[in-house]
C-alpha positions as CSV (number, residue, x, y, z in Angstrom):
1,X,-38.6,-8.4,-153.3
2,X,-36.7,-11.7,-153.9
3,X,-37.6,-15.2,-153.7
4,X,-37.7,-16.9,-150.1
5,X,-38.6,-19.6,-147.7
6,X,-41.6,-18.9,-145.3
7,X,-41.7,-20.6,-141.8
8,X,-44.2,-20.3,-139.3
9,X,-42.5,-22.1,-136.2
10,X,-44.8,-23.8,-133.4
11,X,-42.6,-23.3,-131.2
12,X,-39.6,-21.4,-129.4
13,X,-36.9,-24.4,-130.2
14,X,-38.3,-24.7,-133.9
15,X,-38.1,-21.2,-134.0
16,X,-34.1,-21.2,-133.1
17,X,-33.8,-24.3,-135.1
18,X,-34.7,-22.5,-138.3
19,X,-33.0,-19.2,-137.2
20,X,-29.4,-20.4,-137.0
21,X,-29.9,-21.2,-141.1
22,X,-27.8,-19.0,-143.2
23,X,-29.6,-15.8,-144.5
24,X,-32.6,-16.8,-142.3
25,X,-33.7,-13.6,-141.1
26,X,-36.7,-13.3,-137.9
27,X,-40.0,-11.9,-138.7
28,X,-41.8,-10.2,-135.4
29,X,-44.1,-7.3,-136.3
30,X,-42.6,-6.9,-140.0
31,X,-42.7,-3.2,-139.9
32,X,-38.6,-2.9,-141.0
33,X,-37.8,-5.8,-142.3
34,X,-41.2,-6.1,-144.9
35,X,-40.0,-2.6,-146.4
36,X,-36.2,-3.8,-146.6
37,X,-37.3,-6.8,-148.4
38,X,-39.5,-5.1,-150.8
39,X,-36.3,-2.4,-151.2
40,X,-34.1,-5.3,-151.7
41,X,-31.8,-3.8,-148.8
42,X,-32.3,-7.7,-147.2
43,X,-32.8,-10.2,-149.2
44,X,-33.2,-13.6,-146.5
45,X,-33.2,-17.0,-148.0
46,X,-36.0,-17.9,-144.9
47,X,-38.3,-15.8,-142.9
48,X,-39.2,-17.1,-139.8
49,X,-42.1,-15.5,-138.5
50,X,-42.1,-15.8,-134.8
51,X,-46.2,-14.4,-134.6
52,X,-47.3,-17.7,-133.6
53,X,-45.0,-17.3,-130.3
54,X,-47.6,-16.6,-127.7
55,X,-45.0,-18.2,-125.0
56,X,-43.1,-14.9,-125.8
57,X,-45.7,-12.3,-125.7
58,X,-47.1,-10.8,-122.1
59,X,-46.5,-8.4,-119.6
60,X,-46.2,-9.5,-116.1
61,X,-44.2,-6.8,-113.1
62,X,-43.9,-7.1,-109.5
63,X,-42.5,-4.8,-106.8
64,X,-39.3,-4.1,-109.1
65,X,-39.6,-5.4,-112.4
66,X,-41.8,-5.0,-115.6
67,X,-41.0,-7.9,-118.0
68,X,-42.5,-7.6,-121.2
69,X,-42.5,-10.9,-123.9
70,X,-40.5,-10.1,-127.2
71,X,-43.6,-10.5,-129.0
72,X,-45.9,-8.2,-127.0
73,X,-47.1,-5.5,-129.5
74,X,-46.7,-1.6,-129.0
75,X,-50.7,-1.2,-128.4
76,X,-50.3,-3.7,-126.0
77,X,-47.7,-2.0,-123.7
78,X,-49.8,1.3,-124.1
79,X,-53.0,-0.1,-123.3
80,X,-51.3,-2.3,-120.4
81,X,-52.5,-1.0,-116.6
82,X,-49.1,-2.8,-115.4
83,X,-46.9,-0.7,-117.2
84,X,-48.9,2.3,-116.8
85,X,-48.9,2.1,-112.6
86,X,-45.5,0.8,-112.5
87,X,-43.6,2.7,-115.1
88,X,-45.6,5.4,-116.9
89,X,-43.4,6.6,-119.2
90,X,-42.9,3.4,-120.3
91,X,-46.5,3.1,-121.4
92,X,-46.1,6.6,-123.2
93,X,-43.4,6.0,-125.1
94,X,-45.1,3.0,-126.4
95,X,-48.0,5.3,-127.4
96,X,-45.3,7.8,-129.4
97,X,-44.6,5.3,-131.7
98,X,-45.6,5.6,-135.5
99,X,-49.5,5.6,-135.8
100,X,-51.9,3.2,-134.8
101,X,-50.9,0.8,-137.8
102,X,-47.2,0.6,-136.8
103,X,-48.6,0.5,-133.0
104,X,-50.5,-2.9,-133.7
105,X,-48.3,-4.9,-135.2
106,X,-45.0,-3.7,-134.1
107,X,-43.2,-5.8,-131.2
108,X,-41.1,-4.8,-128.3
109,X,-39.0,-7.5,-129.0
110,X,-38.1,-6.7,-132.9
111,X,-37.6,-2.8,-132.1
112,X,-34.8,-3.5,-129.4
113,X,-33.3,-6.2,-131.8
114,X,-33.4,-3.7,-134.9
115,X,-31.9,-0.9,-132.9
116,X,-33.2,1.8,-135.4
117,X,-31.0,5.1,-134.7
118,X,-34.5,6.9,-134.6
119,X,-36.3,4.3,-132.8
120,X,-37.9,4.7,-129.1
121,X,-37.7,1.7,-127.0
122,X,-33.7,1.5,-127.3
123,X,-34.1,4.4,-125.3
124,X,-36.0,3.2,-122.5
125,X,-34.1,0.1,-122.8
126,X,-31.0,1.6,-121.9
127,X,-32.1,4.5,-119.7
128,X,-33.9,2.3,-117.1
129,X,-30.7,-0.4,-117.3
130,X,-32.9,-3.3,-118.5
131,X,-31.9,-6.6,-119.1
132,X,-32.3,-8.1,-122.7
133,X,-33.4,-12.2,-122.2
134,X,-32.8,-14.1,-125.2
135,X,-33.0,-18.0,-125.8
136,X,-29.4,-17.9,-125.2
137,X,-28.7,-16.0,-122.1
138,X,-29.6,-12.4,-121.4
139,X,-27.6,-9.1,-122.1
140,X,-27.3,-5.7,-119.5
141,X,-28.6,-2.7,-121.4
142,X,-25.2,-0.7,-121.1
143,X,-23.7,-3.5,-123.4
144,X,-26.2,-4.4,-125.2
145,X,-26.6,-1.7,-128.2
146,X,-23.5,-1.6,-130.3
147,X,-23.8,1.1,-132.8
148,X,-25.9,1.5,-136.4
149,X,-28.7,-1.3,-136.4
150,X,-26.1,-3.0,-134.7
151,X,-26.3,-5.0,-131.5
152,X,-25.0,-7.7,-129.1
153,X,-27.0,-10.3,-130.3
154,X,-25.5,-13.7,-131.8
155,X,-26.9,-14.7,-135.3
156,X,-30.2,-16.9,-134.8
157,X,-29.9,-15.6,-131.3
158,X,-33.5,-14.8,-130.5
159,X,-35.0,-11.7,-127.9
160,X,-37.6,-13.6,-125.4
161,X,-38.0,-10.6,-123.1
162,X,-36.9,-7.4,-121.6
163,X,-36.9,-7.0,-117.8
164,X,-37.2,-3.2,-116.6
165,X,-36.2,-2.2,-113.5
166,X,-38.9,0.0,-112.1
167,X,-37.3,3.4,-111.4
168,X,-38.5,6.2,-108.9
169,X,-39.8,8.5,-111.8
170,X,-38.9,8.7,-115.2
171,X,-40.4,10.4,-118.1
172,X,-39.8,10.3,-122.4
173,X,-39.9,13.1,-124.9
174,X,-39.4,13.7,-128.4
175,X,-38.7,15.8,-131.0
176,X,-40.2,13.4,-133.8
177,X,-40.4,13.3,-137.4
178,X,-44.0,14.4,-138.4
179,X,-44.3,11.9,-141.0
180,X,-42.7,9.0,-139.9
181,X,-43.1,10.3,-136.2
182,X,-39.5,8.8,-135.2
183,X,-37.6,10.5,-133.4
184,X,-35.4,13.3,-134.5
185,X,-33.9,13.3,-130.9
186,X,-35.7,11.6,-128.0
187,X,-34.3,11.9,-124.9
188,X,-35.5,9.5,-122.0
189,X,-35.1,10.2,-117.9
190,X,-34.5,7.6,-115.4
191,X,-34.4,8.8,-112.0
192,X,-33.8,5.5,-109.4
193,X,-33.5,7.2,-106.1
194,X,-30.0,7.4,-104.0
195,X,-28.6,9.6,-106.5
196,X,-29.0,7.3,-109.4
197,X,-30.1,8.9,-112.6
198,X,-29.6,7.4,-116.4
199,X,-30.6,9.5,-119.3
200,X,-30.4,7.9,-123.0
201,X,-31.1,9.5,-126.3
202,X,-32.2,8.8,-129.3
203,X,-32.6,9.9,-133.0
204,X,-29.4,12.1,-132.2
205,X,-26.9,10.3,-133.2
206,X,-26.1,6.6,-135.0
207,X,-26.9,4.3,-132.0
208,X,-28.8,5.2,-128.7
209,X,-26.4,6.4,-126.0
210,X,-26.2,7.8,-122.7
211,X,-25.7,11.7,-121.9
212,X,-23.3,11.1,-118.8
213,X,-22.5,14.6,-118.3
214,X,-26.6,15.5,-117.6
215,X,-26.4,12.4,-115.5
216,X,-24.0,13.3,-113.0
217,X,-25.8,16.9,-112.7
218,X,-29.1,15.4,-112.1
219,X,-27.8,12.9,-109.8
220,X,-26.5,16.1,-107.8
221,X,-30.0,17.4,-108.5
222,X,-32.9,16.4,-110.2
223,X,-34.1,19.6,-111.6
224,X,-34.6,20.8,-115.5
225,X,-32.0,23.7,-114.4
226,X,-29.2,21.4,-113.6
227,X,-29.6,20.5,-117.6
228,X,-30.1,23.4,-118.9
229,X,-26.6,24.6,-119.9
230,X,-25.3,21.2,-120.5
231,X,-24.5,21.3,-124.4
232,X,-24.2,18.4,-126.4
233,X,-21.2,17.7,-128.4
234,X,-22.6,17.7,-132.1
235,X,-19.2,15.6,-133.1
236,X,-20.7,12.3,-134.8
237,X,-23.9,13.3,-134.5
238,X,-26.8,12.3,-137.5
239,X,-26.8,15.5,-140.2
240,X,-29.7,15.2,-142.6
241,X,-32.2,16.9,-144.4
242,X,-34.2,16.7,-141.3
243,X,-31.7,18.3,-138.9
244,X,-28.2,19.4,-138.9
245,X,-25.7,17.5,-135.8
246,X,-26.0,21.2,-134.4
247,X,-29.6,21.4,-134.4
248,X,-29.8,17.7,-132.9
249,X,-27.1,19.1,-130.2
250,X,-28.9,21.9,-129.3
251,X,-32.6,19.3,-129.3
252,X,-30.8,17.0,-126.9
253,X,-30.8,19.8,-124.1
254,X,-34.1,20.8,-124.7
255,X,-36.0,17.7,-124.9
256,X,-33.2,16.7,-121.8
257,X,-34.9,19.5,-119.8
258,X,-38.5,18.6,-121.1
259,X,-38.0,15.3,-119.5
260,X,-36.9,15.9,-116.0
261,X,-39.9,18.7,-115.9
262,X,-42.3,15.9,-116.9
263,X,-40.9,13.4,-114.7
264,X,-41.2,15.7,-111.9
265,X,-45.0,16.9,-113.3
266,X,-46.6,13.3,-114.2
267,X,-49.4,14.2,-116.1
């Protein structure tokens, strides 16, 4: 790990202040960009840690949105009775990720903003159409993720909350990585009523995305048969020692069908 400046804003404006310095890099739970630093794959002249930011942690819903605060940690979102009446699989998802270390200190607001291929949230991010608010404005889900680690934010630009739309049923499964438990292919359901459905996956490919194809036959029909022999095209897809593109393609309609059984079965 190189050398760098530590700062430990007060505030949300001292926060953007020190952001928009070049190389300055955010800090919310630390659980990327600690182990980039100490692989040298980032080395920021200043780390702003944004921890002291309670004005961007919280969870507040009414009759059609869940809002949670950049800041508000995994646990949290779990644990929260909000989320957990209002959009279950919101609340479960949150409980998938990594182990209870990773759970406690990671933030909503850095795993959207690091837009891991593998991660979770992106997916419920872009599934359920939420709305990414930032100090700067606010970006629509469908435009917000851009591809590898890569999204529509502005440098400095920093995430102060994501507004979910609260859908008619939805549900979240995974194939995960049993060490690192991210996912090898997650696919989330989103089913708003009227004929509306959004499915998004993750781990699959380089950057979350939706399966359009598996949306217009569940918007026909909201049943795990009306995915079942939808095949994924394994063209671009993530080939590692984990899984071949094919083996991802072939996890996309399983764990596709998974999800529309549990979204119909709430547990």
């Amino acid at each position: 790990m190189r050398a760098f400046r530590y700062h430990r804003p007060a505030n949300l404006a001292e926060a953007a202040r020190l952001a928009a310095r070049d190389d300055a890099k955010l800090l919310a739970g630390g659980q990327s960009l600690v182990q980039a630093m100490k692989l040298r794959l980032a080395s920021p002249s200043d780390v702003v840690d944004l921890g002291a930011l309670r004005e961007l942690a919280g969870i507040r819903s009414d009759a059609h949105t869940v809002t949670i605060g950049a800041m508000t940690r995994h646990a949290e979102v779990a644990e929260s009775a909000d989320v957990k009446k209002a959009i279950p699989a919101l609340a479960q998802l949150a409980g998938m990720i990594g182990d209870r270390q990773v759970r406690a200190m990671g933030t909503l607001g850095g795993a959207v903003a690091q837009n891991d291929p593998a991660a979770d949230y992106p997916a419920a991010v872009l599934a359920l159409g939420a709305t990414v608010h930032t100090d700067k404005g606010s970006h629509e889900a469908d435009r917000f993720f851009k591809g590898l680690y890569e999204t529509a934010l502005a440098p400095g630009e920093i995430i102060t909350s994501v507004a979910f739309p609260i859908p008619k049923r939805a549900a979240y499964l995974k194939f995960k990585n049993p060490a690192s438990r991210f996912a090898i292919v997650g696919v989330f359901v989103a089913d708003f009523g009227a004929g509306n459905v959004r499915v998004a996956v993750t781990g699959a490919g380089p950057c979350v995305f939706r399966q359009q194809e598996m949306e217009r036959a569940l918007s026909a029909k909201f049943d795990p048969s009306s995915v079942a022999n939808i095949r994924q095209n394994p063209a671009g897809l993530n080939s590692d020692l984990h899984a071949s593109a094919e083996y991802r393609a072939h996890l996309v309609t399983v764990m596709a069908k998974r999800a529309v059984e549990a979204a119909l079965n709430p547990m």
